[in-house]
N, C-alpha and C positions, 0 to 999 in steps of 0.2 A: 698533477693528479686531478681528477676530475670526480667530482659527487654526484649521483643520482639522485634528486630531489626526492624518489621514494625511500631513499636511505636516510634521509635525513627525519627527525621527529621535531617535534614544537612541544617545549616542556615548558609550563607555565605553572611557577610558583604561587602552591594559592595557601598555604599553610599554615601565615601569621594570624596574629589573633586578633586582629583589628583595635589593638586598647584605645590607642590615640581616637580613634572612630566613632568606639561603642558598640562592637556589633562585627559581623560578618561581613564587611565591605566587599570580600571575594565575589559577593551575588547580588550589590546591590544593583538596582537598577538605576542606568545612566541612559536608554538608550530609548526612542519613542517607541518600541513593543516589548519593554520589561527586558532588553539586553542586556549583562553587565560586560565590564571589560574583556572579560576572558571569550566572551561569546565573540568577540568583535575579534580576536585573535584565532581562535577557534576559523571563525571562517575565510581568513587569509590564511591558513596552513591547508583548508580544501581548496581556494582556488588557486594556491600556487603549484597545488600537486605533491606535497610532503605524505610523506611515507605512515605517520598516525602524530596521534595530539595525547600528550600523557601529563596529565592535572595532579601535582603532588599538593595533596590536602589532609585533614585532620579527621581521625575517625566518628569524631562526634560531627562531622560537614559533610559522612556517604549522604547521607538522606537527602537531605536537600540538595547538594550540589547532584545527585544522581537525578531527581525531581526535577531540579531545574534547567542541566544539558538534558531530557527527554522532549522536555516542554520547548525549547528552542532549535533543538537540531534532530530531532526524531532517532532513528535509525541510518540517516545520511550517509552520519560520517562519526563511526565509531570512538569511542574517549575511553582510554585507559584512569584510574583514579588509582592511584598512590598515598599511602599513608606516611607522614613522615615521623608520627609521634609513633610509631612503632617500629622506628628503626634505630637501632642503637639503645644506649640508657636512657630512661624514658626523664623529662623533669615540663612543670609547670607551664613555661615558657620556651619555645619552639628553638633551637639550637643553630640556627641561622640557615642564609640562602647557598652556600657551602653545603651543607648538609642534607638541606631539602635537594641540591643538586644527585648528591652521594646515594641520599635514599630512594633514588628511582631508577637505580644503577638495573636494576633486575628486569623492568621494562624498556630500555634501553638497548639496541644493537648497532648504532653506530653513531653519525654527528648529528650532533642536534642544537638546535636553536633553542635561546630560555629567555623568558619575559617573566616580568612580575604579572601576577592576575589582576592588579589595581592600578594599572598605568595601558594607558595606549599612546602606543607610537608613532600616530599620521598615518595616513593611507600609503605610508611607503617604506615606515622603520622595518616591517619583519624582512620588505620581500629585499631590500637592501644586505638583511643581513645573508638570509638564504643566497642571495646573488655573489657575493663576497667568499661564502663556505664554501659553494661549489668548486672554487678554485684555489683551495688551501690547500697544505700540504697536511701530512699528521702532525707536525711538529706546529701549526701556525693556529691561534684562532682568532675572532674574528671580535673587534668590538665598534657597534654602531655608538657613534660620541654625539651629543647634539651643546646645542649653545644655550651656556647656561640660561640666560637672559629668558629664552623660551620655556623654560623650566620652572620659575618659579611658581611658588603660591601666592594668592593674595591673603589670607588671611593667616597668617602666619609663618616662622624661619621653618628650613629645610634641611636638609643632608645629602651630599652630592660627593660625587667620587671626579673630582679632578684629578684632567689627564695632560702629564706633559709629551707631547707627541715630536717625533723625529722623521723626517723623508717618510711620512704616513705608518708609523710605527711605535706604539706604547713606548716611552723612556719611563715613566712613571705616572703611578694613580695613587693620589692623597684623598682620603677619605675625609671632609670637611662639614663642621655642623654649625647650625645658625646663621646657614645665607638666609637672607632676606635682602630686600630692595626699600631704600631709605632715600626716597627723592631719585634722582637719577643716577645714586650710586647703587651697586652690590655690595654689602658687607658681609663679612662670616666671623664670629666668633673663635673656631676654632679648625683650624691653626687660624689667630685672628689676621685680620685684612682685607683689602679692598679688591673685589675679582672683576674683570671685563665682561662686559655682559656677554660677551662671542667664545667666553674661555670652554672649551670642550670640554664634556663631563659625562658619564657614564648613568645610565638610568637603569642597567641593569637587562639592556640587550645584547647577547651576546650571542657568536656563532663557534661552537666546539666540538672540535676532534673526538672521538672516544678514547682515544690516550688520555687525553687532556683532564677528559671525567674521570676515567680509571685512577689517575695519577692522585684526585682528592681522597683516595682512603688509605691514601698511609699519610696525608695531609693530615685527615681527620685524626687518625691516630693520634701524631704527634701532638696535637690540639689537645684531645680532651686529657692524653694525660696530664698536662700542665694546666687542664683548667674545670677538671670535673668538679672542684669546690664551690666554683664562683656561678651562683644561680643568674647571673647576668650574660654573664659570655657568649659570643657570639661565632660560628665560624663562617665568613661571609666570602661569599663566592669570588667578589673582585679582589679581596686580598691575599684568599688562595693563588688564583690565575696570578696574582702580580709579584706572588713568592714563585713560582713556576717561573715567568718572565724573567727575574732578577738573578734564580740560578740555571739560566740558559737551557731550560727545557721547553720553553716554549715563545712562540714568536709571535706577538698581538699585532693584528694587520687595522690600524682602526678606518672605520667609514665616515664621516664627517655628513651629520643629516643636517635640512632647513626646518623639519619638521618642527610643530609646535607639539610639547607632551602635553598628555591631559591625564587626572590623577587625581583621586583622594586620600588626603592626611587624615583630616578632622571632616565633621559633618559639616563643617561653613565651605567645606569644596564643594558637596554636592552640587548645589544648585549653580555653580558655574560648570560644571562636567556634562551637568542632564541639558544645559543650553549649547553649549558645542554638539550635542550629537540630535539636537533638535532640528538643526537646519539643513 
């Protein structure tokens, strides 16, 4: 099978609430003319030739986030905006990257590419992924893996979706919290242990079918009935795709990137983010 790069869309998750942050990280500026992440992603889906860019965000972020793609990308190159607290039961806290994937199902018409709005992936993660989709099947999608090692934060632990990988193919993604870097080890808390700095790990770029998306609303389904109580829960996109994987509806093709990620948790990221896209 072959994809038409205007068939494909660039969905970028911009919907959490920034608490770790304080703020709206979705818009901060990293870049030297007031860029944030998502503008930097924004404009590798025009110059690869993707089909539109649809930003699932919070209704209290139309304003600004519509204020600030005017301010950066005029009338160029058109931006769909998504709400995802008003799709499904509404609660407090964002219902995870699953969801926000589900909730933009309506501006959606075939595969499409998804990034988080607070992560960039080198000058090479999207168009990797985009290159990789074009030649999947429906049944196959697509995850760009990078090394952990390149991953981390300096001022504090992380969470990463470790992947175990087969003849270039997902066997499993453990979703792992409290890596950090202690001398020239990796440690992670949980599941605890020591990881290789080269060990492949998922940032949440992915390249997907429109089965693939369609298939997460009876995912979600079965999700919220088992967890509409719990104000914490989350339904996250890799562990959907990796319940798909596991009962053989779908076939994760991974890429294996050199790229270095760049990304804010906390406000003490800032100032190493706004220096990488300084130069």
């Amino acid at each position: 099978m072959t994809v038409d790069r205007q068939e494909i869309s660039l969905l970028i998750m911009a919907g959490g609430l920034g608490s770790r942050f304080g703020g709206n990280k979705q818009l901060v500026a990293v870049g030297p003319n007031g860029e944030a992440f998502l503008d930097y992603a924004i404009n590798d889906a025009r110059d690869l030739g993707l089909g539109q860019v649809v930003i699932v965000a919070r209704t209290d972020l139309q304003a600004p986030l519509r204020a600030h793609l005017d301010a950066q990308h005029g009338e160029d190159f058109p931006v769909t905006i998504v709400h995802q607290d008003t799709y499904g039961p509404t609660r407090a806290k964002p219902w995870g990257t699953g969801h926000a994937v589900l909730s933009a199902t309506s501006a959606l018409t075939g595969p499409v590419v998804v990034v988080n709005a607070d992560d960039h992936y080198g000058s090479t993660g999207i168009a990797q992924a985009v290159k990789a989709l074009e030649g999947t099947e429906s049944n196959s999608a697509v995850l760009v893996a990078f090394e952990l090692g390149r991953t981390l934060s300096a001022t504090g632990s992380v969470s990463r979706g470790v992947c175990r990988i087969s003849q270039g193919r997902l066997e499993e993604l453990v979703e792992t919290h409290g890596i950090r870097a202690e001398g020239d080890r990796i440690l992670a808390d949980d599941p605890s242990g020591e990881l290789p700095a080269d060990a492949p790990v998922s940032m949440n770029l992915w390249g997907l079918s429109g089965e693939a998306v369609d298939r997460l609303a009876g995912q979600w389904a079965s999700f919220y009935a088992q967890n509409s109580d719990d104000p914490s829960a989350e339904f996250l996109l890799p562990e959907a795709l990796d319940q798909q994987r596991a009962e053989g509806l779908l076939e994760v093709l991974v890429v294996r990137s050199k790229e270095k990620w760049t990304g804010v948790t906390s406000r003490k990221d800032l100032k190493a983010a706004q220096a990488a896209f300084a130069g």
